[in-house]
LOGUGU-325961 format. One record per residue (C-alpha): residue number from 1; residue in three letters; x, y, z. Coordinates in steps of 0.02 Angstrom, whole numbers, plus 50000, padded with zeros to 5 digits. Example, Ala and Ser with C-alpha at 12.3 -4.5 7.8 and 13.67 -1.06 7.14 Angstrom:
REM residues 2
1,ALA,50615,49775,50390 $
2,SER,50684,49947,50357 $
***
This chain:
REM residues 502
1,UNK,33403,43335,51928 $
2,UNK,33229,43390,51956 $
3,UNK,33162,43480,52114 $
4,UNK,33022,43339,52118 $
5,UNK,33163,43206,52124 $
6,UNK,33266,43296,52273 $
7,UNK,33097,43304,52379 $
8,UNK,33074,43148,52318 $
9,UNK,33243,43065,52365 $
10,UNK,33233,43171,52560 $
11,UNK,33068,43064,52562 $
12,UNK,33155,42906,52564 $
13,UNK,33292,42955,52675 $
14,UNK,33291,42882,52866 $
15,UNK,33224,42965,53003 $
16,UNK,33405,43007,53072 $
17,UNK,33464,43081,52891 $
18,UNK,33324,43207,52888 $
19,UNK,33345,43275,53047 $
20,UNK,33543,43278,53020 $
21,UNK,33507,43362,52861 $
22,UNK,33402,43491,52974 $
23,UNK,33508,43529,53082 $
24,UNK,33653,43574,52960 $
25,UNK,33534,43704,52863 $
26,UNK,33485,43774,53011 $
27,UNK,33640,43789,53090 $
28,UNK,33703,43876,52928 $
29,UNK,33559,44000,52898 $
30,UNK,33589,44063,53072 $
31,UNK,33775,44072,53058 $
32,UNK,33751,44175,52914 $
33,UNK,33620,44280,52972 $
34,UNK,33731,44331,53139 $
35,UNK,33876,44360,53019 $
36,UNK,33787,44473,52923 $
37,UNK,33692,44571,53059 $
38,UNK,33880,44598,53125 $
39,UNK,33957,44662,52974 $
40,UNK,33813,44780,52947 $
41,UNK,33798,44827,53133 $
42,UNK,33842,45016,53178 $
43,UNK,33995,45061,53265 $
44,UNK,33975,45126,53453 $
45,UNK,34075,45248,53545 $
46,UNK,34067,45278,53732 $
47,UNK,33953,45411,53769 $
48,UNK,33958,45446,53941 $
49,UNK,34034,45301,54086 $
50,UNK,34058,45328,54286 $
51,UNK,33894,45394,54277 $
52,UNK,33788,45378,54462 $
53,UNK,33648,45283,54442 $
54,UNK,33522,45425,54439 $
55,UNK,33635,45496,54312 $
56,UNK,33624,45331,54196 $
57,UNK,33439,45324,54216 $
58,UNK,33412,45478,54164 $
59,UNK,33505,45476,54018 $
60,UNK,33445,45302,53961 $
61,UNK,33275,45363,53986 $
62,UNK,33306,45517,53868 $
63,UNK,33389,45389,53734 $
64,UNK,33246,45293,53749 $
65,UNK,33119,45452,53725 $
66,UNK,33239,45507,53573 $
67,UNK,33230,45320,53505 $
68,UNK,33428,45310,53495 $
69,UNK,33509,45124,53494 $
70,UNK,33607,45123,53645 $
71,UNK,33720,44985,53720 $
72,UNK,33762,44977,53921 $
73,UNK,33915,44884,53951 $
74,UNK,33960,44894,54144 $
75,UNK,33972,45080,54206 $
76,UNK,33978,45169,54013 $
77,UNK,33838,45187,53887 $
78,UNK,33876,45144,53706 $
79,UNK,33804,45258,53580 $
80,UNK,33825,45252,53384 $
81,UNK,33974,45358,53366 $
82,UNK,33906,45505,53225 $
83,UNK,33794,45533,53359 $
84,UNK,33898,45550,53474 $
85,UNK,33973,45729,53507 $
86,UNK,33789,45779,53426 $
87,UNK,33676,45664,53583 $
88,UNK,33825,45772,53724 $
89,UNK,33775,45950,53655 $
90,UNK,33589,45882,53662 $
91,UNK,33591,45810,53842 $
92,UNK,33688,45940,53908 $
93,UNK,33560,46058,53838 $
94,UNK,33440,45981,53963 $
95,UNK,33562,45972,54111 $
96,UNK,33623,45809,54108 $
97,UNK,33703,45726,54178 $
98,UNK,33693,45817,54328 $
99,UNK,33845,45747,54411 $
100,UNK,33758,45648,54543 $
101,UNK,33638,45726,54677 $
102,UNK,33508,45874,54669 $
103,UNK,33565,46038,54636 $
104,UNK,33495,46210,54622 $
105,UNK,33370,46182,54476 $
106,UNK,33263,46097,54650 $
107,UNK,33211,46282,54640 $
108,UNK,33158,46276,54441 $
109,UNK,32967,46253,54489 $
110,UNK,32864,46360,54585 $
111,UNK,32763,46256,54713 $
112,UNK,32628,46306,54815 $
113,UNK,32597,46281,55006 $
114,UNK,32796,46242,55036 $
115,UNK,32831,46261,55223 $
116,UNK,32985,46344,55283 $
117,UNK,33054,46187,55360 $
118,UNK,33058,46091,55181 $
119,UNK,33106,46254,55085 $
120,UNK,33239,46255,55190 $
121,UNK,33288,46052,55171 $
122,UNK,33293,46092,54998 $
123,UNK,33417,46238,55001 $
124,UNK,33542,46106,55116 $
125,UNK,33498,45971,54978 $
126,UNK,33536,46104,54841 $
127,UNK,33679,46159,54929 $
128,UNK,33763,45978,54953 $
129,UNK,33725,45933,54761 $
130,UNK,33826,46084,54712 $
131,UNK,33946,46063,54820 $
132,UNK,33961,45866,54760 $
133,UNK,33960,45919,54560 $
134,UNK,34082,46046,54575 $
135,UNK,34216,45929,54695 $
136,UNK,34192,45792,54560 $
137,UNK,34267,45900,54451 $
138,UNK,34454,45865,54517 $
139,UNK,34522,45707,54401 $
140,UNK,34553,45601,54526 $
141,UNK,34379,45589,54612 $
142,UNK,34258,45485,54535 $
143,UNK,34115,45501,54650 $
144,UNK,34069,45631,54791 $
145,UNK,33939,45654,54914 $
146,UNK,33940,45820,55042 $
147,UNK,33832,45803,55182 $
148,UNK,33805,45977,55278 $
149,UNK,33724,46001,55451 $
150,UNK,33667,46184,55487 $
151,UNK,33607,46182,55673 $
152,UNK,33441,46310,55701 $
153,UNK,33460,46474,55753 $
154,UNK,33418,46519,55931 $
155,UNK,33425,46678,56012 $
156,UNK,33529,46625,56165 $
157,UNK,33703,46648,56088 $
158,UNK,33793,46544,56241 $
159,UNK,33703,46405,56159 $
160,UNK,33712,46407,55983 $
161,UNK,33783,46277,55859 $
162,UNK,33899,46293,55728 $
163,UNK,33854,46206,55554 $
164,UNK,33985,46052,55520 $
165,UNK,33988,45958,55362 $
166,UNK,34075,45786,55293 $
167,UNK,34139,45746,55118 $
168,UNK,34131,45552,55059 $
169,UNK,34250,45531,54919 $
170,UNK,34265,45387,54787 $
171,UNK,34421,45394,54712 $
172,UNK,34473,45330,54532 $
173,UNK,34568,45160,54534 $
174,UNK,34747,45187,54562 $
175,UNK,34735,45405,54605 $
176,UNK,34756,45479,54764 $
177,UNK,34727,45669,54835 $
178,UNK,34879,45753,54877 $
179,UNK,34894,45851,55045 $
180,UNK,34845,46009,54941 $
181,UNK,34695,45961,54858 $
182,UNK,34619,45893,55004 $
183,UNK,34632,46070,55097 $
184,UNK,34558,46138,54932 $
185,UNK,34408,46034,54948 $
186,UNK,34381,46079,55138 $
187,UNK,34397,46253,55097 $
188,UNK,34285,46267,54964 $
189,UNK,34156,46160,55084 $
190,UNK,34192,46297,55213 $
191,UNK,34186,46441,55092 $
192,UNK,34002,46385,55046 $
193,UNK,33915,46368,55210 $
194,UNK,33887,46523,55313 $
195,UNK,33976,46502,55461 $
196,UNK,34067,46329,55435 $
197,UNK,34249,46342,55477 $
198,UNK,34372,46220,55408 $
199,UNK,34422,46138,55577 $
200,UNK,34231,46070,55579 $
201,UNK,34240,45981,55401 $
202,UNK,34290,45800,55390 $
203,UNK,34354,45708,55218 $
204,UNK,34345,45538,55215 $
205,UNK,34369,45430,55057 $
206,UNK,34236,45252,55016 $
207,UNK,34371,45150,55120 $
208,UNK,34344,45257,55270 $
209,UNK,34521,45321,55274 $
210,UNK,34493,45498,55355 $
211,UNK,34599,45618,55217 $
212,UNK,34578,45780,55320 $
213,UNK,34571,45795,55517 $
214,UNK,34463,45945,55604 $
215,UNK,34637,46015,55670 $
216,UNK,34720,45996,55514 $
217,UNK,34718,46222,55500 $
218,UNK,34870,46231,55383 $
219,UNK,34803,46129,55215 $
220,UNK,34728,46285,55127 $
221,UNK,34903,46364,55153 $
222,UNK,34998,46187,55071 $
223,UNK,34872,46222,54966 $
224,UNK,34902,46392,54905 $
225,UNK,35103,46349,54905 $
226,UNK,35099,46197,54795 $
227,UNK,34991,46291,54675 $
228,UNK,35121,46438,54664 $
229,UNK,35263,46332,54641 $
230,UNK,35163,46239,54503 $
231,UNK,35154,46415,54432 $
232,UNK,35359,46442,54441 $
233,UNK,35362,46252,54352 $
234,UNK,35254,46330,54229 $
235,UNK,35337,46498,54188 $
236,UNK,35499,46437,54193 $
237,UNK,35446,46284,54060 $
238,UNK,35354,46422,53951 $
239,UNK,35497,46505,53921 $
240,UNK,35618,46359,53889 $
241,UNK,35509,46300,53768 $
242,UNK,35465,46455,53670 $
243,UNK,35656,46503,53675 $
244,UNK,35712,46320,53613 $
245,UNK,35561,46282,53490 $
246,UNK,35621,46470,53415 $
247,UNK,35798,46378,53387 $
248,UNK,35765,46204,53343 $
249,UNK,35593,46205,53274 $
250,UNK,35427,46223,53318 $
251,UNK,35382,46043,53408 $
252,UNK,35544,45992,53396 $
253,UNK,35581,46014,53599 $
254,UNK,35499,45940,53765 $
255,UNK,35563,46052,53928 $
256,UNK,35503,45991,54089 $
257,UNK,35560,46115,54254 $
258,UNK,35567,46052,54428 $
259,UNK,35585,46178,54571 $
260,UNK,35632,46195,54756 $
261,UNK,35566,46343,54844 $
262,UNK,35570,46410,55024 $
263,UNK,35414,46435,55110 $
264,UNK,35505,46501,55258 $
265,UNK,35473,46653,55326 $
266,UNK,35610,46748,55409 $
267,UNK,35624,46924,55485 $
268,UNK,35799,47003,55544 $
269,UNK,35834,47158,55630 $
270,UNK,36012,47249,55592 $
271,UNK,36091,47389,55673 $
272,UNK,36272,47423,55639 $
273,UNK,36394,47551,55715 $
274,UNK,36497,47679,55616 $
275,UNK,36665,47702,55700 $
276,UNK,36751,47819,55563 $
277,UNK,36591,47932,55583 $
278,UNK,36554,48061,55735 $
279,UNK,36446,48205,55773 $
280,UNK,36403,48313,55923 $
281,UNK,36226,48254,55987 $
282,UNK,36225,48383,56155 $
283,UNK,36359,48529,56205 $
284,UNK,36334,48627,56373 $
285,UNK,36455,48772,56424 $
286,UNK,36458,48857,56605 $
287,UNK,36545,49002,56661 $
288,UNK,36545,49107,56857 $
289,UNK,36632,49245,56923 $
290,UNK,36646,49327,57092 $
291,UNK,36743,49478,57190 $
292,UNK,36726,49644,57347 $
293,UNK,36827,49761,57480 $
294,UNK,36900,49707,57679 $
295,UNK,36803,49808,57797 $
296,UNK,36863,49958,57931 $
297,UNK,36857,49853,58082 $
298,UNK,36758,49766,58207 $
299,UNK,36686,49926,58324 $
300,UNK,36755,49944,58499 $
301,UNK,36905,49867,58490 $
302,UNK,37072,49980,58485 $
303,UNK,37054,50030,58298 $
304,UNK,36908,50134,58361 $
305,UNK,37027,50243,58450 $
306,UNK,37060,50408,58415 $
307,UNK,37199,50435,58318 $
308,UNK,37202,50281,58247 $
309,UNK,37170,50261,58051 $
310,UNK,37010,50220,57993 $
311,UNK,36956,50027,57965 $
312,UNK,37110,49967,58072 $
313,UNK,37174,49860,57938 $
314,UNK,37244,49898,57772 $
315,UNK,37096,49884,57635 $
316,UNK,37125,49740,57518 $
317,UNK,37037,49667,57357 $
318,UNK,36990,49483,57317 $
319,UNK,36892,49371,57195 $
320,UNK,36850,49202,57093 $
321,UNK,36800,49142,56945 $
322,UNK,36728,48988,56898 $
323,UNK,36705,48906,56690 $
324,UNK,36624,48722,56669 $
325,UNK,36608,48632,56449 $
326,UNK,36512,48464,56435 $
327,UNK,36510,48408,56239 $
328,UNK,36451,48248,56179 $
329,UNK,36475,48126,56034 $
330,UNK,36365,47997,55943 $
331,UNK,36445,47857,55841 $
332,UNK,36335,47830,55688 $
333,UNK,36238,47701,55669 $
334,UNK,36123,47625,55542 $
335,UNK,35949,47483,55603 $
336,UNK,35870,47406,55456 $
337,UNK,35716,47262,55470 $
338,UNK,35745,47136,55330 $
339,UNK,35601,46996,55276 $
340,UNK,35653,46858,55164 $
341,UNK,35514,46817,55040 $
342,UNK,35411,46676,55053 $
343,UNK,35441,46556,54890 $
344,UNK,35638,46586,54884 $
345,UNK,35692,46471,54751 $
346,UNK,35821,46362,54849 $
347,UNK,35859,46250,54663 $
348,UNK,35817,46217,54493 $
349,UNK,35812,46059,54382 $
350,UNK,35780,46060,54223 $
351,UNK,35758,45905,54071 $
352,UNK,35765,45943,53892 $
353,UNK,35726,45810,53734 $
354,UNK,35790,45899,53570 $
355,UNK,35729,45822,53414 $
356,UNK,35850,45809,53263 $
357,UNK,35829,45813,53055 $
358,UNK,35775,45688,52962 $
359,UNK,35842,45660,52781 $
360,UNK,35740,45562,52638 $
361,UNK,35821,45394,52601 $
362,UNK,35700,45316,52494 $
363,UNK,35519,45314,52563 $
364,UNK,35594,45330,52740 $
365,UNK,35642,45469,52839 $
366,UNK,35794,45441,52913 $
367,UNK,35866,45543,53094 $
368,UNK,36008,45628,53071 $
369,UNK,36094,45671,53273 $
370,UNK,36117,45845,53311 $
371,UNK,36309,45885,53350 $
372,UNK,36389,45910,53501 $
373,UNK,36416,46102,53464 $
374,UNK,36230,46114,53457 $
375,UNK,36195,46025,53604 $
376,UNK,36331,46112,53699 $
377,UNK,36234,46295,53653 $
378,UNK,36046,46204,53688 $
379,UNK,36120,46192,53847 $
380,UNK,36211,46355,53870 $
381,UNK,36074,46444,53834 $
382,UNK,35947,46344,53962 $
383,UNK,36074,46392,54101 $
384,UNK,36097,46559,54086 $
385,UNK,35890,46566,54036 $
386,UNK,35878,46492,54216 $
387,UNK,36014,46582,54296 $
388,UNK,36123,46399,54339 $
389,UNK,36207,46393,54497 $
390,UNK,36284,46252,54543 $
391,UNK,36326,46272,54732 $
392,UNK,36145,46284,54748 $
393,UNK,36126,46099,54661 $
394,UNK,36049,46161,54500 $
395,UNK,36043,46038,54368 $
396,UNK,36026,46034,54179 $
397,UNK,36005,45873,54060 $
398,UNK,35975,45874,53867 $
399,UNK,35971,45741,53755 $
400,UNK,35935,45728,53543 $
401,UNK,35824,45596,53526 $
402,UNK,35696,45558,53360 $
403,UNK,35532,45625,53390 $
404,UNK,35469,45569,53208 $
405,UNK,35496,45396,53226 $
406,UNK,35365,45348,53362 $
407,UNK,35233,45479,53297 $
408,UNK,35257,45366,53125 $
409,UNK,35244,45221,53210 $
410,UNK,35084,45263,53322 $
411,UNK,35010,45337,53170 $
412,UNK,35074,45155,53065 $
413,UNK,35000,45044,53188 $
414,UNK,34836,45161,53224 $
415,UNK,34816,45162,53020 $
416,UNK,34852,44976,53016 $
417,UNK,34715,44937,53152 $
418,UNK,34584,45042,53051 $
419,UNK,34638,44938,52879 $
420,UNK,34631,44767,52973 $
421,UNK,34454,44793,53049 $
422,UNK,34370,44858,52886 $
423,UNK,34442,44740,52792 $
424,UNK,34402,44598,52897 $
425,UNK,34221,44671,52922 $
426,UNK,34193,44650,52741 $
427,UNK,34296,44501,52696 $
428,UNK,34251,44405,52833 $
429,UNK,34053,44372,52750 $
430,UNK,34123,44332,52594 $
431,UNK,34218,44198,52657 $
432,UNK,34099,44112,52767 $
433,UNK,33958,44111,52623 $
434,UNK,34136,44007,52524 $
435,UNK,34167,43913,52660 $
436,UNK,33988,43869,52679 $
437,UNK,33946,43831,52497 $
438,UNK,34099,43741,52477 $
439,UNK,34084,43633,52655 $
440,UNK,33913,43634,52686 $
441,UNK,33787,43654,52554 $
442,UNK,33882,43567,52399 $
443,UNK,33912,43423,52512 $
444,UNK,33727,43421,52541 $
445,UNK,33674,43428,52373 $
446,UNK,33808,43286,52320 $
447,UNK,33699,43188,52449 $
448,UNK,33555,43192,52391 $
449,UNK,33620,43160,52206 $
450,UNK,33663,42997,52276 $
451,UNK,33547,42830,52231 $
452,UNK,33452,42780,52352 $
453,UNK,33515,42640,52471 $
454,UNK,33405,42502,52529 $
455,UNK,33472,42367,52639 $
456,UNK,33406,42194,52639 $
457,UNK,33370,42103,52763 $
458,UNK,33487,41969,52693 $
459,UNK,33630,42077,52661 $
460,UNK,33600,42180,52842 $
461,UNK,33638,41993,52921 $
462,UNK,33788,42027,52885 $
463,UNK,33817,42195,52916 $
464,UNK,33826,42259,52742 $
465,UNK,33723,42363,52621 $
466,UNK,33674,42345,52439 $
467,UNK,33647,42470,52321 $
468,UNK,33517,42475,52191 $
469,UNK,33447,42562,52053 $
470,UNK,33368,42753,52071 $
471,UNK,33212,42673,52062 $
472,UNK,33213,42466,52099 $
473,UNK,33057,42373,52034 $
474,UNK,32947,42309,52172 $
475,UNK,32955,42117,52114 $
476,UNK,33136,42114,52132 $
477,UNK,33120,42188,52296 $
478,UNK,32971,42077,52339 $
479,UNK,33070,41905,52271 $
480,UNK,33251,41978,52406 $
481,UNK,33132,42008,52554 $
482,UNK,33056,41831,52528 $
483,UNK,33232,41748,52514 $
484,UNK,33287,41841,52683 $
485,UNK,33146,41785,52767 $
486,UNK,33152,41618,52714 $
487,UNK,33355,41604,52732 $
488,UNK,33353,41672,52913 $
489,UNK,33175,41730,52970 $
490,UNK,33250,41765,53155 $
491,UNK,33351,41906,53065 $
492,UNK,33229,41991,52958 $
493,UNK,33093,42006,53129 $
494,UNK,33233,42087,53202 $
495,UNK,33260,42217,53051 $
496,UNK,33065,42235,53059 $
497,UNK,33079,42288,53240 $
498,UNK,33232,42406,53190 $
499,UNK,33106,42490,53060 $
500,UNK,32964,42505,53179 $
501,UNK,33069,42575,53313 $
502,UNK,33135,42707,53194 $
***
């Protein structure tokens, strides 16, 4: 059939056909234009998301200046993803994002006519951006603002300020700051500010829930604890691993270590007594002697007479003597200061996943279990590695399970994922331009094949339709309209008005 005759046949159709008829085309030529554009559309990655709102603006604006498609869907910006890891090394390049807040680049340009008071706002503004960027670091913060107030110097000393400061956290859904990191964060605030001491810095998180108090002196110490027994975790899971991986296989063992340490610190002072053991500390020796001769006689008396012998009395001898030994003994004895370490490890748990073989059944690799003998040395050697002692509660668990079978099926359902979307990005197209040929466009054409129906006024009294030729002669449709009108002329007024209203 001839173009001329289609046009020609959509010419006779009613009012209501056409604009059916419309509508259907239309509908379809937009259908398959928005299939199309999304089968040719690029793929996006996420660029950067939990960016501050200065942060997004900024970046958006540079995308915008670099004329880069860009999507924003909530709090992450969409980019198309070769350009990725290319648009990060650029943006970085130029400092962004920034992290939220000003920093020191406030001090990039040289202005001119800057008082001291604002040259001095901007160091505290500087300062508190830093301070923000760097605490936003930590994984479980999403958001930080420091807020720092540095009192001005005076040069009465009885009545100067000290600088305090606040730290506003927003945390990531579901993450909370341990004990440790939130003394970590108040001592780098304090570490920062000239002057600021720790008990003067609050932490508070976007619920208000005050994480540090002012008093609270003893978090940098939790703080330096918890990160040296993370350190004992670590060594002790280094060296499981390297000593099992050497045995079993490289990758083929998991070791996680769990330790109890002491932070107690004690001091004792011995001092213990040698029985067995003497010496002389002191020795003192004394000795006196003493002696003489009677005398003659007391004068006048009768021994004085003459005749009488000389002294009276018969001369006698006399003396003393006098010896004195004072000797002392010590008892030896030994006094010795002892200071337990801090970080005495008080118990040790460690858990072990061995992987076993695999064998090649087919196009399947199937796990073969390690055997108890092996197991029984895997776990020999981890307790003497760790020096096991079981009145101190140590514990050690290993188990053989397969390590190959969920990597293959992560990698199976990741490759499967990949297949499914290109595939359906191509094939789905092709089928809607089938479907539409087939359910829309043949059906169309089929239509306006069809002869042309004309209904009588006659026939329409009775609610049916007649069919005639492609192209009826006027006098036979001239001699039906008169018979209508003359067989029922109420009825064929009423079609007229039906017609007009159309």
């Amino acid at each position: 059939m001839a173009l001329n005759d289609l046009v020609e046949r959509f010419r006779l159709w009613p009012l209501k056909q056409k604009l059916a008829f419309g509508g259907v085309l239309a509908f379809s030529i937009a259908l398959m234009a928005s299939i199309m554009l999304w089968s040719q559309r690029e793929d996006l990655q996420v660029l950067y998301s939990n960016l501050g709102q200065e942060d997004a603006g900024q970046v958006i604006g540079k995308l915008k200046e670099m004329k880069v498609p860009y999507r924003v869907e909530g709090n992450a910006i969409y980019v198309p993803t070769p350009k990725v890891y290319e648009l990060r090394l650029e943006l970085a390049a130029l400092g962004m994002p920034q992290g939220g807040g000003v920093g020191y680049e406030i001090f990039d340009k040289n202005q001119l006519g800057v008082t001291e008071f604002v040259q001095r706002l901007n160091y505290v503004r500087a300062l508190q951006g830093e301070l923000a960027r760097t605490i936003r670091q930590l994984n479980e913060v999403e958001q930080a603002r420091v807020h720092i107030a540095i009192p001005e110097k005076t040069i009465f000393t009885d009545k100067e300020e000290k600088p305090t400061a606040s730290v506003v956290l927003k945390l990531r859904p579901g993450r909370t700051l341990s004990r440790g990191q939130v003394g970590g964060i108040v001592h780098l605030v304090s570490s920062s500010v000239e002057g600021l001491s720790p008990n003067r810095i609050s932490v508070i998180d976007s619920l208000g829930a005050l994480l540090s108090k002012p008093t609270e002196t003893e978090s940098v110490a939790d703080a330096k604890q918890l990160e040296y027994q993370k350190s004992v975790d670590q060594e002790y899971q280094q060296k499981l691993q390297s000593m099992l991986e050497s045995v079993v296989g490289k990758n083929k063992a998991i070791v996680r270590v769990s330790t109890k340490l002491d932070f107690t610190k004690v001091e004792r002072t011995e001092e213990k007594f040698d029985p067995e053991t003497t010496a002389v500390r002191s020795e003192q020796r004394s000795q006196e002697k003493s002696g003489g001769t009677a005398t003659a006689g007391i004068p006048g008396v009768l021994s004085n007479q003459p005749g009488s012998q000389p002294g009276g009395a018969a001369a006698g001898g006399g003396g003393s003597q006098k010896q004195n030994e004072n000797v002392q003994y010590e008892v030896s004895r030994s006094v010795s200061k002892i200071v337990q370490p801090r970080g005495e490890l008080k118990s040790i748990s460690v858990a072990v996943l061995v992987d076993g073989t695999y064998k090649k059944e087919g196009e399947k690799n199937v796990f073969v279990a390690r055997t108890d003998a092996d197991m029984k040395k895997y776990n020999d050697l981890v307790r003497a590695a760790i020096g096991f002692n079981k009145d101190r509660g140590d514990l050690v668990t290993i188990e053989n399970i397969p390590f190959e079978t969920t990597v293959e099926e992560i990698r199976a359902e990741t490759d499967w994922t990949k297949i499914v979307y290109t595939a359906l990005r191509y094939l789905v197209p092709i089928i809607a331009v089938v479907l539409l040929v087939l359910f829309v466009l043949k059906p169309l054409v089929e239509i306006m094949k069809r002869p042309v129906r004309v209904v009588s006024p006659e026939m329409a009294g009775f609610g049916q339709s007649a069919s005639v030729p492609e192209m009826p002669g006027e006098d036979v449709l001239k001699d039906r309209v008169r018979e209508a009108v003359k067989h029922d002329p109420k009825k064929a007024a009423s079609v007229v008005k039906d017609w007009m209203a159309e």
